[in-house]
C-alpha positions as CSV (number, residue, x, y, z in Angstrom):
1,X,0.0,0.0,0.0
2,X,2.8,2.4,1.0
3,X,4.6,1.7,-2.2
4,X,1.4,2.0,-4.3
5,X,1.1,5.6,-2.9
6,X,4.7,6.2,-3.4
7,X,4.7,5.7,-6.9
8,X,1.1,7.1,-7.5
9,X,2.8,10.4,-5.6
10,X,6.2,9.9,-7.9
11,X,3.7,10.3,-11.0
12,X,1.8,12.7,-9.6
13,X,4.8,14.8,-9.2
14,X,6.0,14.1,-12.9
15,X,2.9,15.3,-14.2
16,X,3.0,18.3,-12.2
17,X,6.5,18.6,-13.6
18,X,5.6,18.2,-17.3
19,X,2.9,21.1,-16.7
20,X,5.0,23.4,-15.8
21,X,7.9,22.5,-18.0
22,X,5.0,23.2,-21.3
23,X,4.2,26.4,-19.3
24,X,7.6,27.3,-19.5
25,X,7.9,26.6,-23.2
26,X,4.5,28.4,-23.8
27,X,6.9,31.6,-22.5
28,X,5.8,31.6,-18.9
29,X,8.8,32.5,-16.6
30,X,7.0,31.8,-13.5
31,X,6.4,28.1,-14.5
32,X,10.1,27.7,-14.6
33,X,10.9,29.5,-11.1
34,X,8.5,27.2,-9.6
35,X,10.7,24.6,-11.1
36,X,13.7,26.1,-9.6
37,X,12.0,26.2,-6.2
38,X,11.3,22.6,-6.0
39,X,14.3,21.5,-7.2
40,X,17.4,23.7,-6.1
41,X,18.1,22.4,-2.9
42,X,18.0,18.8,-3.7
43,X,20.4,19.6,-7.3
44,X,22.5,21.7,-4.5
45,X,23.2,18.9,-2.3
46,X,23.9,16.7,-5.2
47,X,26.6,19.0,-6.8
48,X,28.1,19.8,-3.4
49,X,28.7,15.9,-2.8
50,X,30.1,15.6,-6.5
51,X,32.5,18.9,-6.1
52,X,32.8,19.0,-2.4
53,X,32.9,22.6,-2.7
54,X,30.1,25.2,-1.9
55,X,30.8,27.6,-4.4
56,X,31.6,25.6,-7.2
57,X,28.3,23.4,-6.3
58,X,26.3,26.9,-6.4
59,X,27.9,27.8,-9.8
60,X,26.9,24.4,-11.4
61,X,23.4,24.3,-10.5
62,X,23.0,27.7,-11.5
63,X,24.7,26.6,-14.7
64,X,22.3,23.7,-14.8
65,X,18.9,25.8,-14.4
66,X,20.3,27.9,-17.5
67,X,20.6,25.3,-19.5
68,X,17.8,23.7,-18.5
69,X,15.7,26.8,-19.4
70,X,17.6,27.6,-22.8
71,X,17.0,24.2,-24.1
72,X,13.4,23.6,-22.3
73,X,12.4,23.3,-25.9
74,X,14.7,20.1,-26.6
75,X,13.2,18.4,-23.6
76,X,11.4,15.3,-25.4
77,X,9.8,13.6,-22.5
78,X,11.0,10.4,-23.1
79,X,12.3,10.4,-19.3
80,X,10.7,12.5,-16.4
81,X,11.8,16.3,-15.8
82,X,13.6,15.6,-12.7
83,X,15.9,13.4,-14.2
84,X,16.8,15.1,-17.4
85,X,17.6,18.4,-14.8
86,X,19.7,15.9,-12.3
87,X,21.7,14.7,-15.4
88,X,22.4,18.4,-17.0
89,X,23.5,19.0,-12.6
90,X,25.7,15.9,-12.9
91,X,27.3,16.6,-16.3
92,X,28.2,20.8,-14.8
93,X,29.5,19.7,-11.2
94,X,31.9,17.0,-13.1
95,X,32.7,20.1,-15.5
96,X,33.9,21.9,-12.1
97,X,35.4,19.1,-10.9
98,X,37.3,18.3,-14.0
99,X,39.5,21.9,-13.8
100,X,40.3,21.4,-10.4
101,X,41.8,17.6,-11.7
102,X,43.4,16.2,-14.4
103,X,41.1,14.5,-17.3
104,X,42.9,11.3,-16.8
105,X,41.9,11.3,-12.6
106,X,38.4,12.9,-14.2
107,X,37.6,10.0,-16.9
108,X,34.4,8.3,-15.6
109,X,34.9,5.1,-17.2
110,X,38.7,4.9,-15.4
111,X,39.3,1.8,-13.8
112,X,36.0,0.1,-15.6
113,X,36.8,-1.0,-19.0
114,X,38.8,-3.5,-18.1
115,X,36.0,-5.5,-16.3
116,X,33.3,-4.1,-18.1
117,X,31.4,-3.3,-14.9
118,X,31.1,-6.6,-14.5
119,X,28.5,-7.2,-10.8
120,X,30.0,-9.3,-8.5
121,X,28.7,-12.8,-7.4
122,X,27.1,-11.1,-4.2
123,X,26.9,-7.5,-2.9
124,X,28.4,-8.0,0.9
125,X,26.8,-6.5,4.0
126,X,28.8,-4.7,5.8
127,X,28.9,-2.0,8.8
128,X,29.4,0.4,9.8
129,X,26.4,0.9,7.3
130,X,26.9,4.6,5.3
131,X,23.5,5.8,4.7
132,X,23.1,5.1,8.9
133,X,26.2,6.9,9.0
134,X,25.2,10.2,6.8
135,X,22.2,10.1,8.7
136,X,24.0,10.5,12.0
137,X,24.7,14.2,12.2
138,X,27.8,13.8,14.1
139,X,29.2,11.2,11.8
140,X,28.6,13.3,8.4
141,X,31.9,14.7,8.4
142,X,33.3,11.3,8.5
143,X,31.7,10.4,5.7
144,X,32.0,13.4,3.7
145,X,35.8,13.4,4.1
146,X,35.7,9.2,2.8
147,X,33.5,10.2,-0.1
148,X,36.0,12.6,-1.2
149,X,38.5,9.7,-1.3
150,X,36.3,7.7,-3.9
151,X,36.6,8.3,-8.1
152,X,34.0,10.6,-9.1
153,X,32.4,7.7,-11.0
154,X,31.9,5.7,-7.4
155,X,31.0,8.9,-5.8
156,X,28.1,9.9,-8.1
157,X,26.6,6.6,-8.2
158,X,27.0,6.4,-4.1
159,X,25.1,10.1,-4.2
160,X,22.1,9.7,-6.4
161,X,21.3,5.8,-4.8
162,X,21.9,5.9,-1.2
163,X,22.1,9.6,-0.2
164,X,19.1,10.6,-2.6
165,X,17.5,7.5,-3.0
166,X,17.0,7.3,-6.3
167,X,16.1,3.4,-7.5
168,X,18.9,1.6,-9.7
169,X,16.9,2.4,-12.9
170,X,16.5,5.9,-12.5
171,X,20.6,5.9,-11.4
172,X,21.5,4.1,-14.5
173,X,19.1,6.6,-16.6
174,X,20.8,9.7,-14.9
175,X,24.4,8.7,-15.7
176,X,23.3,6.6,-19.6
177,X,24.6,3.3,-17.8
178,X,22.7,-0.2,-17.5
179,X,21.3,-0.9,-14.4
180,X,23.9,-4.0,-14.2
181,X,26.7,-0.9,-14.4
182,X,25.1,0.9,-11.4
183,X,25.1,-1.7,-9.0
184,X,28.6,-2.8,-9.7
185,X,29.6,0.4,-9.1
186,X,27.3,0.8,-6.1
187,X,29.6,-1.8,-4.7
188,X,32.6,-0.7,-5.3
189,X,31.7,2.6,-3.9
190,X,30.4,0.9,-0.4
191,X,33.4,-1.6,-0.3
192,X,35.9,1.5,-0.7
193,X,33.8,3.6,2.0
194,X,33.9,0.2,4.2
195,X,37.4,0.0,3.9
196,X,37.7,3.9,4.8
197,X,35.5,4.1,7.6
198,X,37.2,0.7,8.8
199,X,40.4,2.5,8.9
200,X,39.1,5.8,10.7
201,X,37.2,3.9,13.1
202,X,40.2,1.5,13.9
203,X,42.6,4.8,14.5
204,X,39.8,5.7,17.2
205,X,39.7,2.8,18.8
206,X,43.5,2.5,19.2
207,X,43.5,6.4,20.2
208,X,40.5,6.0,22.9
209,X,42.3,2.7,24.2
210,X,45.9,4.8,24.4
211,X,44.0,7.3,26.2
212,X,42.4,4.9,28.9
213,X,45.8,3.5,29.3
214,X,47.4,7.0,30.3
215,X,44.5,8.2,32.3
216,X,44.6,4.7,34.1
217,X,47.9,5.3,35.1
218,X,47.7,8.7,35.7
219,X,44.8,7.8,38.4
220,X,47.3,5.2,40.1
221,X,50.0,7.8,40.1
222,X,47.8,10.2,42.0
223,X,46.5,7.9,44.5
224,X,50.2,6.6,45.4
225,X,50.9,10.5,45.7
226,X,47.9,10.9,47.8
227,X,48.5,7.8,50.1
228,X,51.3,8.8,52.0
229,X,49.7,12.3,52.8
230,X,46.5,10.4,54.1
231,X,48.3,8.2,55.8
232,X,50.2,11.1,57.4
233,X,46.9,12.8,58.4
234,X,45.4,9.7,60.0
235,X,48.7,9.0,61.7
């Protein structure tokens, strides 16, 4: 039942969408702010987990609504709205990320032809768990700093399926791949991330237990200080 109404909402919305998007192309401006309304903070956080950097995040959705509004005219509805303006997002927050890297680190398919995206045998399941994780606000950090370790072609799958929640079709649609492409990908994203967060979690854990150790023996310093002195009071 929840799903039914989830789906029957999802086409609700691309309806919606479509109406406003033939508004816009009938010459109504407004139609197209409304657009922009519903849509710029999710596009936001999706560039700034691509870029990792605020201003060039800003500058590519911005980028993204002008082309989206200059070529509102090309849009054939073969897919829904939302995903046609997530792609165009994609495609300019790689374009910023591309001059701040080489096109060889930049190359999406780096690392992939030689397996063909081939999906492994079975996806493991494995903790600490990095959707829990983003959703712990005192964790995000962690896992914004591991994300920024991963190729932008793991990172942008990772984003659009398990920080936005976008199914593996409508991932694979996004970025022109086959869904077999996106979960392969999907898993080498979360074994990198597992093996990140691994480490940073194991560093902690040796830090915490150094710390014990000293403040243990800090304590039994102290009390062999304080022994004689007590034992000179009492005396």
């Amino acid at each position: 039942m929840t799903a039914d109404l989830a789906q029957f909402a999802g086409k609700a919305a691309a309806r919606d969408d479509l109406d406003l998007v033939h508004a816009t192309q009938d010459g109504d401006i407004s139609a197209f702010e409304q657009l922009v309304e519903r849509y710029d903070r999710k596009l936001l956080r999706i560039a700034e987990h691509i870029t990792h950097n605020r201003e060039d995040s800003q500058d590519a959705v911005q980028e993204a609504f002008l082309k989206a509004f200059q070529h509102v005219g090309d849009f054939r509805e073969d897919s829904q709205f939302s995903t046609w303006l997530i792609r165009i997002t994609v495609n300019q927050a790689l374009m910023k990320l591309r001059k701040r890297r080489t096109s060889k680190e930049m190359s999406l398919d780096e690392d992939f032809q030689a397996d063909g995206d081939m999906l492994p045998r079975e996806v493991a399941d494995w903790a600490p768990n990095p959707e829990e994780l983003y959703r712990a606000s005192e964790l995000r950090d962690i896992l914004i700093g591991a994300l920024e370790g991963l190729r932008p072609a793991l990172r942008t799958v990772f984003v659009l399926r398990d920080i936005e929640g976008l199914s593996t079709d409508h991932t694979a649609e996004v970025l022109d791949l086959s869904p077999a492409a996106v979960k392969a990908r999907l898993w080498r994203a979360r074994l990198q991330l597992r093996e990140l967060l691994n480490e940073y979690f194991s560093k902690q854990k040796a830090r915490s237990s150094r710390v014990r150790r000293e403040t243990g023996h800090l304590r039994k310093v102290g009390a062999s200080e304080l022994s004689p002195r007590i034992n000179g009071c009492t005396a």
